[in-house]
TORVO-496317 format. One record per residue (C-alpha): residue number from 1; residue in one letter; x, y, z. Coordinates in Angstrom, 3 decimals, padded with zeros to 6 digits. Example, Ala and Ser with C-alpha at 12.3 -4.5 7.8 and 13.67 -1.06 7.14 Angstrom:
<sites>
[site 1,'A',[012.300,-004.500,007.800]]
[site 2,'S',[013.670,-001.060,007.140]]
</sites>
This chain:
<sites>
[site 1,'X',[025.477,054.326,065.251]]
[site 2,'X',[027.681,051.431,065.849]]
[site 3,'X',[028.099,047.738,064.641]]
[site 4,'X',[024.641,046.552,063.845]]
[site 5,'X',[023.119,043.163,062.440]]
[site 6,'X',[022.747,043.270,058.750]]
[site 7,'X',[022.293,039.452,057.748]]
[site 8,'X',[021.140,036.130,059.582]]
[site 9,'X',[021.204,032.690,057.832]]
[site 10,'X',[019.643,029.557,059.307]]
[site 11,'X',[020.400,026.336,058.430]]
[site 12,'X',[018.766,022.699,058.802]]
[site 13,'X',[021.489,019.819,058.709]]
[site 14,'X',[020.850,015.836,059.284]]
[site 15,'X',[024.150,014.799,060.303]]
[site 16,'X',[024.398,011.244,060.465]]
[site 17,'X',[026.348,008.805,063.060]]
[site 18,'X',[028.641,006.460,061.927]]
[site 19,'X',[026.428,003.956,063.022]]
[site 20,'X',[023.032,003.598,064.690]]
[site 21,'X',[022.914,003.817,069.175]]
[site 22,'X',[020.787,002.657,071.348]]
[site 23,'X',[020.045,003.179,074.956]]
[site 24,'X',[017.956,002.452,077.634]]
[site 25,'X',[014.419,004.391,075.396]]
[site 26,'X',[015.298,001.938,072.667]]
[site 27,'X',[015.667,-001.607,074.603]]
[site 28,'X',[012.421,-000.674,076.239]]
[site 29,'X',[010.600,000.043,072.840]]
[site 30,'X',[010.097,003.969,073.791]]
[site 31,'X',[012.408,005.306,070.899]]
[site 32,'X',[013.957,004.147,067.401]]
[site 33,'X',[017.551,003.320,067.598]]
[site 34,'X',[019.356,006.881,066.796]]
[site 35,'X',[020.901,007.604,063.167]]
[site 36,'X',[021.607,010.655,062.674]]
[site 37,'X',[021.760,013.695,064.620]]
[site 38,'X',[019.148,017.433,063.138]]
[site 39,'X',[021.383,020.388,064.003]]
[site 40,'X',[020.112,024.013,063.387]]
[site 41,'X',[022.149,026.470,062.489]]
[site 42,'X',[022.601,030.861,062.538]]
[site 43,'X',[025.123,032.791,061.289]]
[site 44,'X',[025.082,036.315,061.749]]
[site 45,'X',[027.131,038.760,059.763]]
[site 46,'X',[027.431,042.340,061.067]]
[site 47,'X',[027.569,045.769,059.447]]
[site 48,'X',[031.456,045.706,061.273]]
[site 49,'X',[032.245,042.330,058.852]]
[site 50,'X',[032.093,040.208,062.110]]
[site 51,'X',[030.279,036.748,061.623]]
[site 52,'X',[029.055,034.881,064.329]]
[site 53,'X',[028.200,030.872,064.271]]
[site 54,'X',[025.533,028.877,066.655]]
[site 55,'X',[023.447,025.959,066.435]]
[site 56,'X',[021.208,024.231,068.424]]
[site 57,'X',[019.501,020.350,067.656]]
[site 58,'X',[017.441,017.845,067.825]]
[site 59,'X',[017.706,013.862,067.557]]
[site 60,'X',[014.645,011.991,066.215]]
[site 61,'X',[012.488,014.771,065.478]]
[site 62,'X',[011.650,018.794,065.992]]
[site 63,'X',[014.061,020.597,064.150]]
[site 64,'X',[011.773,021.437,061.285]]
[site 65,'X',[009.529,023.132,063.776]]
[site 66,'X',[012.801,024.981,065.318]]
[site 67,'X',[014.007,025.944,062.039]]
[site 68,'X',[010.455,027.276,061.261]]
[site 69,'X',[010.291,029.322,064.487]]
[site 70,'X',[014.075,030.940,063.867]]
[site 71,'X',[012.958,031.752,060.250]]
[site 72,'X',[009.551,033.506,061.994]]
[site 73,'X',[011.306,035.561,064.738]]
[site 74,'X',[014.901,036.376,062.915]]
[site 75,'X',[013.811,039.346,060.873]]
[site 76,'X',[013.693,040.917,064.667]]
[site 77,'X',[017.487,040.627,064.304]]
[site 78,'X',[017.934,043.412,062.187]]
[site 79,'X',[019.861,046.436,062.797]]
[site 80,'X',[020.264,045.299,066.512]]
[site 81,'X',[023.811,046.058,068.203]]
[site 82,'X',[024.791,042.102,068.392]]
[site 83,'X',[026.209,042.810,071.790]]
[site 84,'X',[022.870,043.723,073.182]]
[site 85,'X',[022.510,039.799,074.214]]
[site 86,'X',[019.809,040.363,077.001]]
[site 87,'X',[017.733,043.180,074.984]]
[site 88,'X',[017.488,040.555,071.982]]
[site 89,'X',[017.007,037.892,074.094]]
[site 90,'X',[013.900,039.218,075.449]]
[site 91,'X',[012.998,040.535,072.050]]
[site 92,'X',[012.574,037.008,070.649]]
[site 93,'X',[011.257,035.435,073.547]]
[site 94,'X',[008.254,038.146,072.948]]
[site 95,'X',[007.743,037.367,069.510]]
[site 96,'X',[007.341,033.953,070.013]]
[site 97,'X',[005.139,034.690,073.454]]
[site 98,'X',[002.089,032.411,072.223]]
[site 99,'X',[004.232,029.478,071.890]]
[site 100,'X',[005.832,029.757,075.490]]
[site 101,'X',[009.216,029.761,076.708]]
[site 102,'X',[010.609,026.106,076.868]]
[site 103,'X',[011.058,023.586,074.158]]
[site 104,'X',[010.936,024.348,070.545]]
[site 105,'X',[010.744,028.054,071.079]]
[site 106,'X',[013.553,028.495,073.131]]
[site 107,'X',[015.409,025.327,071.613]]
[site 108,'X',[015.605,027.485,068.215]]
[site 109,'X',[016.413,030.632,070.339]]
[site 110,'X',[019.647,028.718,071.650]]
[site 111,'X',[021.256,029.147,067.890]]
[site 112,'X',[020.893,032.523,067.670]]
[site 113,'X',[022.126,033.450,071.272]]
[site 114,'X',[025.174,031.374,070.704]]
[site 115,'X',[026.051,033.222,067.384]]
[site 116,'X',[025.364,036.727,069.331]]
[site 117,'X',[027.946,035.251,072.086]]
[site 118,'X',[030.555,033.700,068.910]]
[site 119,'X',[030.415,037.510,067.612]]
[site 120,'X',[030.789,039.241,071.039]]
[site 121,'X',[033.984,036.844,071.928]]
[site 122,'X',[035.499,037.785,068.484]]
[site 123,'X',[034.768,041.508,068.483]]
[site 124,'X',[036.810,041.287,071.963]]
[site 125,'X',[039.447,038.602,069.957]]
[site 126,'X',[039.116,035.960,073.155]]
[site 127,'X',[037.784,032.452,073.199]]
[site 128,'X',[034.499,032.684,074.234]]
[site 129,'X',[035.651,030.905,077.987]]
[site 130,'X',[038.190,034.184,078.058]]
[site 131,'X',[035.037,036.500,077.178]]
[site 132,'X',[033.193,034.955,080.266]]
[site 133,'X',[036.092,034.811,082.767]]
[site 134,'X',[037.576,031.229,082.537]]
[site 135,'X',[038.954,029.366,085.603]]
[site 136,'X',[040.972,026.699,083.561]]
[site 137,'X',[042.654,026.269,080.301]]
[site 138,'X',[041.425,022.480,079.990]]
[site 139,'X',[038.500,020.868,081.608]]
[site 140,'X',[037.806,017.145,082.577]]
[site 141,'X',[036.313,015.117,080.120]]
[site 142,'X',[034.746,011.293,079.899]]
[site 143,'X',[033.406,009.426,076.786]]
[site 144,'X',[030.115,008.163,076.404]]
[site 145,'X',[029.466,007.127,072.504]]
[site 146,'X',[031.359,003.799,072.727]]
[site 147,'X',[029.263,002.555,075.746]]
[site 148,'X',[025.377,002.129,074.148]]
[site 149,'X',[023.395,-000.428,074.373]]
[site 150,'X',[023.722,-001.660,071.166]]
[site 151,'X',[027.446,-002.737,071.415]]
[site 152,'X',[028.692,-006.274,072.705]]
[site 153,'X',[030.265,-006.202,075.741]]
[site 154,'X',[033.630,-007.091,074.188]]
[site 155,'X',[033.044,-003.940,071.494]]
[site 156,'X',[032.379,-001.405,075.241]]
[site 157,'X',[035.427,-002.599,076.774]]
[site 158,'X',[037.749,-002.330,073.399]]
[site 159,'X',[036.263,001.297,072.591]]
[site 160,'X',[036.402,002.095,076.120]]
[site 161,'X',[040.414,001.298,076.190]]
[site 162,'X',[040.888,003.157,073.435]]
[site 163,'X',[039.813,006.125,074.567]]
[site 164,'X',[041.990,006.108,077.323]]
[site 165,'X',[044.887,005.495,075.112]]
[site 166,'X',[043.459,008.220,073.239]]
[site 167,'X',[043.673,010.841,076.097]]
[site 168,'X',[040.274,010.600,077.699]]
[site 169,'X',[039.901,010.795,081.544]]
[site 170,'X',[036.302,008.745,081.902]]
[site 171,'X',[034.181,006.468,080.719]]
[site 172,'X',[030.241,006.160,080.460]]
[site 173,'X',[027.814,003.348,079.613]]
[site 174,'X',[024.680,002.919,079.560]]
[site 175,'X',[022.320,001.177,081.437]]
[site 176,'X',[018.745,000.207,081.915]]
[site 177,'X',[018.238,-002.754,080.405]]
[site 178,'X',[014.784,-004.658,081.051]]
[site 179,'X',[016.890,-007.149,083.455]]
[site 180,'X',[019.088,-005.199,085.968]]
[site 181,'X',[021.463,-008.131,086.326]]
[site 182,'X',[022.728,-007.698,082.572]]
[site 183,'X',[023.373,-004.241,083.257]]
[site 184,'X',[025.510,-005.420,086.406]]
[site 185,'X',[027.326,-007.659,084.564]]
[site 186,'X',[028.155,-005.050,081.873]]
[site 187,'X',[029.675,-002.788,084.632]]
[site 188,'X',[031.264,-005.333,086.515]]
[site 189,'X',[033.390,-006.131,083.172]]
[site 190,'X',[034.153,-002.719,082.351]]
[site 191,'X',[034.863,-001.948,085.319]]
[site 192,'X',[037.560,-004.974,085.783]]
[site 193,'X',[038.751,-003.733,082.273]]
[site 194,'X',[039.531,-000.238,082.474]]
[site 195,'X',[040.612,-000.384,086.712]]
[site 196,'X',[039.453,001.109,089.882]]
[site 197,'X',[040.705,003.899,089.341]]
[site 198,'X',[039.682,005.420,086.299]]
[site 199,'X',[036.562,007.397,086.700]]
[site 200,'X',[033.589,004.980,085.685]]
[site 201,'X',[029.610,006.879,085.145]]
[site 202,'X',[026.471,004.775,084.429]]
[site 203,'X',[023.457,006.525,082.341]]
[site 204,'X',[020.303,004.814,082.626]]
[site 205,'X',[018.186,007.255,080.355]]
[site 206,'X',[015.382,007.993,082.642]]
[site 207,'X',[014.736,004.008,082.744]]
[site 208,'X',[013.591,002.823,085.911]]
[site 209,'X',[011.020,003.886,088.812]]
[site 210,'X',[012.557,004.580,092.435]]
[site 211,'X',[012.514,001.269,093.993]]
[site 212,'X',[014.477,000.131,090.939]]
[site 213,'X',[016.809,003.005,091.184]]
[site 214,'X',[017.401,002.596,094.795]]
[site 215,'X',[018.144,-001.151,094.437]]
[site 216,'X',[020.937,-000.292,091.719]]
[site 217,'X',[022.085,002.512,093.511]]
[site 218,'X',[022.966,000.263,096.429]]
[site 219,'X',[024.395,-002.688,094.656]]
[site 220,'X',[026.174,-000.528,092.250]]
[site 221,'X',[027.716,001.389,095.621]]
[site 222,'X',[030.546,-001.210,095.401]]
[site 223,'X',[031.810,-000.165,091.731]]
[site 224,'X',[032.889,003.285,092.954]]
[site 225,'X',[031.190,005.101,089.916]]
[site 226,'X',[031.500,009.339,089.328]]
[site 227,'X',[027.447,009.328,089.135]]
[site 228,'X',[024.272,007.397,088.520]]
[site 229,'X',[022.761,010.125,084.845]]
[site 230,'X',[019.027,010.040,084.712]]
[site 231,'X',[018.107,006.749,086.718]]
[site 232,'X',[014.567,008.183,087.064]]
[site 233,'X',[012.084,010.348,084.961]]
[site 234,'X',[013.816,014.042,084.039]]
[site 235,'X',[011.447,015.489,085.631]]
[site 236,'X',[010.902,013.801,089.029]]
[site 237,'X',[012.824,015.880,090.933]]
[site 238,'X',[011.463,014.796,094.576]]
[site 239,'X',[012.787,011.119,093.783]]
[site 240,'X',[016.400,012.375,092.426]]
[site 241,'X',[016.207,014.065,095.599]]
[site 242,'X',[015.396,011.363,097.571]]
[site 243,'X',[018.359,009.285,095.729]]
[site 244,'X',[021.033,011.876,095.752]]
[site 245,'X',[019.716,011.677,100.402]]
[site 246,'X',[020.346,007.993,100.376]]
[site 247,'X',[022.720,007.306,098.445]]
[site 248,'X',[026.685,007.378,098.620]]
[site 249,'X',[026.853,007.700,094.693]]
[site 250,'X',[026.433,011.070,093.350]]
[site 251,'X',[023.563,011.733,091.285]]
[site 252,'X',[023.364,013.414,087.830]]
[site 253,'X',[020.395,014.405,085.890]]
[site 254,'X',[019.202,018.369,084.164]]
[site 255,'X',[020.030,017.353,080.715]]
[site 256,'X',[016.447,016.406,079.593]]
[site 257,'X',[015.107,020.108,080.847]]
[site 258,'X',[013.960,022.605,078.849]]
[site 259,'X',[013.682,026.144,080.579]]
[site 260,'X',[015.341,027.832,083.682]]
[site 261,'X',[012.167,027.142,086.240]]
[site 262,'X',[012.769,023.222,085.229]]
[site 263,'X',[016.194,023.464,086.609]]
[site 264,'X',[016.219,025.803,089.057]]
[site 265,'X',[013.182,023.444,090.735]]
[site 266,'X',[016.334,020.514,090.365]]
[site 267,'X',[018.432,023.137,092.005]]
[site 268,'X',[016.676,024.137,095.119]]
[site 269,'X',[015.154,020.374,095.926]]
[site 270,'X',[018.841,019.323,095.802]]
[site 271,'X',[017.996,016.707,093.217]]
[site 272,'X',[021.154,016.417,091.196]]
[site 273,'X',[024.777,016.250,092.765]]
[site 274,'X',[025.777,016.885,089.037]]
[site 275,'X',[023.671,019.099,087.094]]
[site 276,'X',[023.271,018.366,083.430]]
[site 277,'X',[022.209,021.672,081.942]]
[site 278,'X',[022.333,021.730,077.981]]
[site 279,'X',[022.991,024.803,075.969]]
[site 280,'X',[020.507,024.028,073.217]]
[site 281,'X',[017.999,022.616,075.072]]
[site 282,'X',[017.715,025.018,077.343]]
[site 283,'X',[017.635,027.809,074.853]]
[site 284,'X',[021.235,029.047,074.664]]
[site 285,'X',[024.201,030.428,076.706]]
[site 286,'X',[021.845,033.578,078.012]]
[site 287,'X',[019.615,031.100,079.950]]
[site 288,'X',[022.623,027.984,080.979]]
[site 289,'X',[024.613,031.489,082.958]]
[site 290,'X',[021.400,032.091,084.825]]
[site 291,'X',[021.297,028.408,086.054]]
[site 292,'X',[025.107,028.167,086.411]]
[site 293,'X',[025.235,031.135,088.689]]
[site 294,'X',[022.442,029.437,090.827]]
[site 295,'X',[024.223,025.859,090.995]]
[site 296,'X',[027.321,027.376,091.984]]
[site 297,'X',[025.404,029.278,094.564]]
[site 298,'X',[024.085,025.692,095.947]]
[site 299,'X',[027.521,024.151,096.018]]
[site 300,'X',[026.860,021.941,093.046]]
[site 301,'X',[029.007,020.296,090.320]]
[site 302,'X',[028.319,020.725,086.795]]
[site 303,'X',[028.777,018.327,083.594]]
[site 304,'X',[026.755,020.155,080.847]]
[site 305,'X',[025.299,017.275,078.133]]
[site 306,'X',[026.559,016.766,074.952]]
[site 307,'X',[027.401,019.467,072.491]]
[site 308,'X',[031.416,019.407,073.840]]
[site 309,'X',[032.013,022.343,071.101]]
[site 310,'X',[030.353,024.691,073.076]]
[site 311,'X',[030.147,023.313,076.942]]
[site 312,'X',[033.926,023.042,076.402]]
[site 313,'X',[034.088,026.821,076.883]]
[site 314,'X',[031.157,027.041,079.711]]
[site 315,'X',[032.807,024.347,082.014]]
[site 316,'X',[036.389,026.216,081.860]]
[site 317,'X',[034.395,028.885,082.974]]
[site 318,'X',[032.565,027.664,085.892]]
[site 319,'X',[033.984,027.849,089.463]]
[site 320,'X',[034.266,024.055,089.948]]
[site 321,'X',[036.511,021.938,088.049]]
[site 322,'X',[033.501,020.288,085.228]]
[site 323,'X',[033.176,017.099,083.387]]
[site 324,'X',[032.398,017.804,079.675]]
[site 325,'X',[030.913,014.744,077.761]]
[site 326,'X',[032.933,013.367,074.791]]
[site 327,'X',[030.543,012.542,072.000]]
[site 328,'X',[032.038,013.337,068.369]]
[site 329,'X',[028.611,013.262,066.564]]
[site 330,'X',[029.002,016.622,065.272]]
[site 331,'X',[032.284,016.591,064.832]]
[site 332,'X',[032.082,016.408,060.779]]
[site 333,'X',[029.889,019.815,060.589]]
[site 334,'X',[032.760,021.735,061.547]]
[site 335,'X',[036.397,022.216,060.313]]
[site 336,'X',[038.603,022.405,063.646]]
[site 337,'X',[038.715,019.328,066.245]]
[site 338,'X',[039.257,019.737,070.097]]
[site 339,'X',[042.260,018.929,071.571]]
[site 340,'X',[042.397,015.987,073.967]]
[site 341,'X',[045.494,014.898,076.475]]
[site 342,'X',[045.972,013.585,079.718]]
[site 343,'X',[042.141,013.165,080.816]]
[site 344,'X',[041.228,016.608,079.915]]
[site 345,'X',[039.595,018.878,076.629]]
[site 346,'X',[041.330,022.017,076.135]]
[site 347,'X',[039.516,024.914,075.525]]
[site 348,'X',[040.206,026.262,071.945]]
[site 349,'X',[042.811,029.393,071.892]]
[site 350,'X',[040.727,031.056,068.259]]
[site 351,'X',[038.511,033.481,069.311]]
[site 352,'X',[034.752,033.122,070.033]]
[site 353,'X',[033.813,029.062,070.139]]
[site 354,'X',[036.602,028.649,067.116]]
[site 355,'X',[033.879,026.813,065.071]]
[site 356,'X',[033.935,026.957,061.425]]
[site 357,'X',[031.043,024.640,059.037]]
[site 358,'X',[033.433,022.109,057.527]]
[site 359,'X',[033.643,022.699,053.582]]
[site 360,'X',[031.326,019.369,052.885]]
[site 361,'X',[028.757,020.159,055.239]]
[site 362,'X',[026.564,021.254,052.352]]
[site 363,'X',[026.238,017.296,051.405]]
[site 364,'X',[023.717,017.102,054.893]]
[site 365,'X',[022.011,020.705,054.228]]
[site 366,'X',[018.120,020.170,054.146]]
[site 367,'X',[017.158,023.509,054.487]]
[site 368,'X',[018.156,027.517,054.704]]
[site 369,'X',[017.653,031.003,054.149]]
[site 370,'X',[019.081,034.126,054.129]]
[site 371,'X',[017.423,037.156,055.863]]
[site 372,'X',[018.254,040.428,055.182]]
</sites>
């Protein structure tokens, strides 16, 4: 009969940030200033004595509902080879049918197919980059949680230092402010601060409308920056088009997106020079190969958002060299760290993503069950 699945636990943790952030949502009055991040978790424990570990999340609000629709559709789980990835795949996505295929329903899909991928990379004994045929050993990376909005210029530049010192190849900020000239300021100084030549990105959080992008763009065309993230609405695709035509800075955007179509739509109307595809988001690792396979195809680069435990693995596996995002918010969930040196993340040598839950991450636990 073979290895089957005899046990799936979900979890519902409120991880919370060292301090509150704030971006471009939150100096406009769209969002709260962000505390804490909602991360759902799945563990799945085979009949072999293989466990798997995934998680997917949330920030501000909808991880109850994906908790609730992983507790609905897990029970399908059982006594399924876990290396059947596609069958189950389409096996949940049909239970949850009514509630469509994007957002919640695929968002608490995304910690289950990671698990099914952890186990498959362990049953093999590779890292899970290995398991999907990895070009590199290390991958770029760039920080972005010590440039928000909330931060005094003089705090962005310090932070920003120290991550270089600390072995990071980038920096972001953010952007977006109501009055464009403070946000040219703010890059001017980091950008004296940190050098022309160490790789410089701007995120404006979906902030502005397309003349006000386009007038950015072109001053900003003089700070040499990676990319302009998000400078319009995620899903304006025509006008990230229209920038990425015009203008000499690339353009990065895809992280906001929530199924395939969404992104594949960014793909073929060439609207992102960087696509931003997010594991979670856009309902696990299944679903992020289909769109990698299709950016490649279009000659694009990719910088998956967030989540560097798992994109870590996905970029080292992707044709062209990737930035992975450096944001240690989940960092305290899990036992092992990532290794950082000379601008780049290494991709972890234990096999599958080489995550364990950190022995005190019971202390954020709001929720979980066990199905058998």
């Amino acid at each position: 009969m073979g290895d089957r699945i005899a046990s799936v636990r979900l979890g519902h943790y409120a991880v919370p940030l060292a301090f509150a952030v704030s971006d471009a949502k939150v100096a406009t009055g769209r969002q709260r200033p962000l505390t804490h991040i909602d991360v759902l978790t799945c563990e799945i424990t085979t009949t072999d004595g293989l466990t798997g570990l995934g998680f997917s999340y949330t920030t501000r609000a909808g991880c109850r509902a994906q908790f609730a629709h992983a507790k609905e559709v897990a029970p399908n789980l059982l006594g399924e080879d876990p290396s059947d990835i596609g069958r189950i795949y389409e096996r949940l996505l049909w239970a949850g049918a009514s509630v469509g295929r994007s957002g919640v329903a695929t968002q608490a899909l995304a910690a289950i197919d990671v698990a099914l991928w952890d186990v498959k990379a362990k049953r093999a004994g590779l890292p899970l980059a290995k398991l999907l045929g990895a070009h590199r050993d290390s991958v770029r990376v760039y920080n972005t949680s010590g440039g928000y909005l909330q931060a005094p210029i003089e705090e962005v530049k310090e932070r920003a230092a120290q991550s270089l010192k600390d072995g990071i190849g980038g920096i972001k900020i953010k952007v977006g402010q109501p009055d464009m000239r403070a946000d040219l300021r703010r890059l001017a100084a980091v950008r004296e601060h940190i050098g022309d030549g160490t790789p410089l990105m701007v995120d404006a959080n979906q902030q502005w409308d397309r003349p006000s992008a386009l007038r950015f763009g072109r001053v900003a065309e003089e700070f040499g920056l990676v990319w302009i993230e998000e400078p319009l609405d995620a899903y304006d695709a025509e006008g990230h088009a229209r920038l990425a035509a015009t203008l000499d800075t690339p353009i990065a955007t895809g992280e906001m997106l929530t199924s395939v179509p969404d992104l594949v739509r960014l793909i073929d109307l060439r609207g992102a020079d960087f696509l931003q595809p997010d594991v979670p988001r856009v309902g696990g690792i299944t679903p992020y190969l289909r769109i990698a396979a299709l950016a490649d195809h279009a000659h694009l680069q990719v910088a998956p958002h967030f989540v560097m435990e798992i994109h870590v693995h996905l970029a080292a596996a992707y044709p062209r060299d990737s930035w992975v995002e450096h944001i240690e918010w989940l960092s305290p969930l899990f036992a092992e760290r990532l290794t950082i040196e000379d601008g780049r993340m290494r991709v972890p040598d234990r096999p599958g993503l080489g995550l364990t839950l950190a022995g005190d991450a019971a202390k954020w636990r709001l929720d979980d069950i066990e199905i058998r």
